[in-house]
N, C-alpha and C positions, 0 to 999 in steps of 0.2 A: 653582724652574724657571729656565731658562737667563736673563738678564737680567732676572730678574723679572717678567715677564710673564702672571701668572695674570689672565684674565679675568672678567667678572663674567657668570655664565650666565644672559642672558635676563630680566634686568632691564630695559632700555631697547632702543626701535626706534631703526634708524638715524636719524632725522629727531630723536632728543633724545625723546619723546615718552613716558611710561611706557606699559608693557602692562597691558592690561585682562585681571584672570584671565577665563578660561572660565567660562560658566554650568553647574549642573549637570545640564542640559537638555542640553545643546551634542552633538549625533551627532557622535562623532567620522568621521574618515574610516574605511573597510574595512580593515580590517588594520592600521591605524596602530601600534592598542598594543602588539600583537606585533612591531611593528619595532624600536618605541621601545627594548621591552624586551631583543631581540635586539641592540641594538648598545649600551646599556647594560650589558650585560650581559659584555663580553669584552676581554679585557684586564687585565693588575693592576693599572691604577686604579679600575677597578668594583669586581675582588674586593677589593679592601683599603677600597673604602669599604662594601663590604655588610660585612665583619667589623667596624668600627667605628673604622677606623683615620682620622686625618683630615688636612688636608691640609700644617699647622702643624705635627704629631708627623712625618711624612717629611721638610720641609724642614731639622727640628730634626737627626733621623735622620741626612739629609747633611752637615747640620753637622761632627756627631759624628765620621761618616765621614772628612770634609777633614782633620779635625785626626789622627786617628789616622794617613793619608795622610802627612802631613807630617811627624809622628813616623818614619814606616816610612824613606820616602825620605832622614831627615837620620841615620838610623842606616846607609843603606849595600844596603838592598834594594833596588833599582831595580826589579827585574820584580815585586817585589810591588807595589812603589808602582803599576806598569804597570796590574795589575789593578786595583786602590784608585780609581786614580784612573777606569778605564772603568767603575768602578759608582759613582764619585760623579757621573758624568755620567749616567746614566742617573736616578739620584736625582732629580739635578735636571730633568728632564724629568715624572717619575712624579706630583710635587705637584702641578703643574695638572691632568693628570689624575683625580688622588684628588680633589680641588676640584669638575671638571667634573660626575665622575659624583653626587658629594657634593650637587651643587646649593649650594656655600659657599665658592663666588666674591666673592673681596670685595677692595678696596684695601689694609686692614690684612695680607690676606695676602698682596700683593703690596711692600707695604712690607716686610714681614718676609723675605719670597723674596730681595729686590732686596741687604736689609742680609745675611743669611745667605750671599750669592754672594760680596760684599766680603769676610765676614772667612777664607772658605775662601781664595778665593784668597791670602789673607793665611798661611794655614795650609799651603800645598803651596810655596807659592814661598818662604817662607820656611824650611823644611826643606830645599828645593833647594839654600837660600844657608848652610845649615849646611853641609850634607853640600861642597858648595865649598871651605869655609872652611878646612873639615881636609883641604883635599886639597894639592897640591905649590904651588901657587900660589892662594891667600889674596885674592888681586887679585880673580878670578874669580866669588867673591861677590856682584858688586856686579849681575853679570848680571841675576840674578832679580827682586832688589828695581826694576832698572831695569824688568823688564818687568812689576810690578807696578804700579808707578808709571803708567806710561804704560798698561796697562789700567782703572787708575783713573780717569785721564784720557780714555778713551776712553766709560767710563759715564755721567762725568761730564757730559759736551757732551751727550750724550742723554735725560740729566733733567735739564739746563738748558734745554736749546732744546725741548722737548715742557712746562717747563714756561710758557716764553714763547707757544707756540704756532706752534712751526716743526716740521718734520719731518727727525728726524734717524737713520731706520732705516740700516741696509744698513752694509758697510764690507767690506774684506777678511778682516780677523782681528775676531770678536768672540768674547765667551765660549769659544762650543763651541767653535770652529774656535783659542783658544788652548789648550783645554785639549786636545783630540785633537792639538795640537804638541807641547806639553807630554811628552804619554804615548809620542809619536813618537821625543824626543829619551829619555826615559828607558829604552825598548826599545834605540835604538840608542848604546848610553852611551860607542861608543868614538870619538864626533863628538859627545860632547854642548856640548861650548863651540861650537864651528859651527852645532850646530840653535840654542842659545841665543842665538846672535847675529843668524844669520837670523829668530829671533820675533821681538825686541826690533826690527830695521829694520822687518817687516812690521804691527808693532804701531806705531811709530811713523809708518807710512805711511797706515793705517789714522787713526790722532788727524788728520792734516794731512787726509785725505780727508772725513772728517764738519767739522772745523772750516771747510773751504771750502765746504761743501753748506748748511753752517748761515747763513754770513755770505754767500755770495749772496741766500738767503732775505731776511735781514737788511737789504741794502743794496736790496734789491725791495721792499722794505714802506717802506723811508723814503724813495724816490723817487714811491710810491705805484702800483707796478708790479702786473699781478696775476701774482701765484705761479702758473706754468700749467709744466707740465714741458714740456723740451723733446721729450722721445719722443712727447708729445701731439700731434696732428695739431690745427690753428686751427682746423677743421670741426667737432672734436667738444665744442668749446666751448658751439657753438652747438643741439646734440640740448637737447630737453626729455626729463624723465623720464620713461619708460614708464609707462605707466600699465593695471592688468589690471581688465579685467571679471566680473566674479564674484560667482554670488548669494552665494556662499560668505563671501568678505568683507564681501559686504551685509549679512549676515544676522549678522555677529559686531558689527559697528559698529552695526547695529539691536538688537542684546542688551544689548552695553556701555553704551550709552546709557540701557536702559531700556524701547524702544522696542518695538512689535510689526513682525513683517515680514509683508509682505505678498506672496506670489513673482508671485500672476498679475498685479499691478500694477505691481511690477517687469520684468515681461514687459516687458509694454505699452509701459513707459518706456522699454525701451531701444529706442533706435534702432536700427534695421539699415543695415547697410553695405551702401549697395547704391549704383555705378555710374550717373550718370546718361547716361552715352556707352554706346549699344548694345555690344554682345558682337563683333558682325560688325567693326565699326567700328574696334573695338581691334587684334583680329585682322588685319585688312587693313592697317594702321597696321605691326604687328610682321612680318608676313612682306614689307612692301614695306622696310621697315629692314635684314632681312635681305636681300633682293634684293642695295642696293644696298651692301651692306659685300659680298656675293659678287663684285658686277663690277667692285668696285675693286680689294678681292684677284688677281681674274683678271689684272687692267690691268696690277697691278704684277706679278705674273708674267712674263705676257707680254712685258713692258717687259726683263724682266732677261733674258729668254731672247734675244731681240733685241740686245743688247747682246753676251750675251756670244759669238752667234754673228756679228757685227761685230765682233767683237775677236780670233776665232780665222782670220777670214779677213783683214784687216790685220796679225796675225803671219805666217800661210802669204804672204802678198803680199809681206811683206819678205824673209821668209827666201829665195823662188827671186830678187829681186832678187838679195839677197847674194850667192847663189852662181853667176847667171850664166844662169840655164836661160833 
């Protein structure tokens, strides 16, 4: 998968906490399992995991792919590489999915996705800097490897500062978006030193735009600032989590535990939300707010219309000055 990113399905709640299986008691909801199974079901990451394929043999798969890739491209195919390379992109998309539906979600396969992504790209750009090498200028070569390098370096800050504990998503050019350049520049191969040069500035803009996202992090944590983004409003600092009412929930955390539930006691407990300020009260409260937002709107109306009929007759005032009447 694209930076290695497979997930772990549904091993842990957000809050860090493990999940408690289901009892074999537990009602599901109405229709649930035909949903499950309906969207389980579609797609060829489902199919290739109901045939038995799994998620380590497709990333292996793309491996395979890159290198043949890279063969094709340093021999002088370009539109084949073109293709090659749109279906090792999709490869890599396809293993978390075989994973997801697989239920076999785990770190080692994501350690494996992450080193598989490295050695392809190792595999296509360095066919590129073949196929360069025997061309009219030899110089040219150095293109790929450079933007190898600096996508290395772009990985790299991203499993360093995620393993310190900073957040280093997002960038201009990452993976996908260098390998769909990539296939941009081997389509249009009679600018392919131009496209290659423009990935290499944008891949290196990309390395300076995570390394400064990471080291303000960095320089916030040792002034003992708290990390809050700036697109974050200072209000919403301050929300507590929602919190849902639900026997529904009562009644799983009463199982997990062991526990009997009890629904009309749970009734009972709950509180109702009820208003201690009459109905009328509120009401006369809201249409008198509204009143008086209407007579200021009116005010300032009125105001502007006054005005600007004070300022059509101080022009007419002037103008028969001017001419005399």
């Amino acid at each position: 998968m694209i930076d290695g990113r497979r997930r772990r399905a549904g091993s842990e709640s957000p809050d860090g906490s493990t999940r408690q299986p289901e009892g074999e008691g537990a009602p599901p909801p109405l229709g649930a399992e035909s949903k499950r199974e309906g969207r389980q079901g579609r797609g060829p990451g489902p199919f290739l995991a109901r045939h038995g394929v799994t998620a380590d043999q497709v990333t292996l798969a793309g491996l395979v792919l890159a290198a043949v890739t890279g063969a094709v491209i340093a021999l002088g195919h370009l539109w084949i590489g073109v293709a090659l390379v749109t279906a090792g992109g999709l490869m890599d998309t396809l293993d978390g999915s075989v994973a997801k539906a697989a239920g076999s979600s785990s770190r080692r396969g994501a350690f494996l996705d992450s080193v598989a992504d490295r050695v392809a790209d190792g595999f296509m750009f360095g066919g590129l800097a073949w196929y360069l090498a025997e061309g009219r200028t030899p110089a040219f070569a150095l293109l790929p490897f450079a933007i190898l390098a600096v996508g290395n370096v772009i990985s790299y800050e991203r499993a360093k500062a995620e393993l310190l504990g900073w957040e280093a998503k997002g960038g201009l050019m990452e993976r996908a978006e260098r390998l769909i350049m990539l296939g941009v520049a081997l389509a249009f191969n009679i600018v392919l030193i131009p496209l290659l040069s423009v990935l290499l500035a944008l891949c290196v803009f990309t390395a300076l735009q995570r390394f400064v996202k990471i080291w303000r992090q960095a320089t916030a944590e040792l002034r003992g600032e708290p990390l809050v983004s700036r697109r974050q409003p200072a209000a919403l600092s301050n929300w507590r989590p929602a919190k849902v009412e639900s026997r529904w929930i009562e009644w799983r955390q009463a199982r997990a535990a062991g526990q009997s539930f009890d629904r009309a006691a749970a009734r009972r407990a709950r509180p109702r939300r009820r208003d201690t300020v009459p109905l009328s009260t509120r009401l006369r409260a809201v249409l008198a707010s509204e009143r008086v937002g209407a007579s200021q709107r009116t005010a300032r109306v009125s105001s502007r219309h006054r005005q600007r009929r004070s300022d059509k007759a101080a022009s007419a005032l002037s103008r028969r000055l001017g001419s005399g009447r």
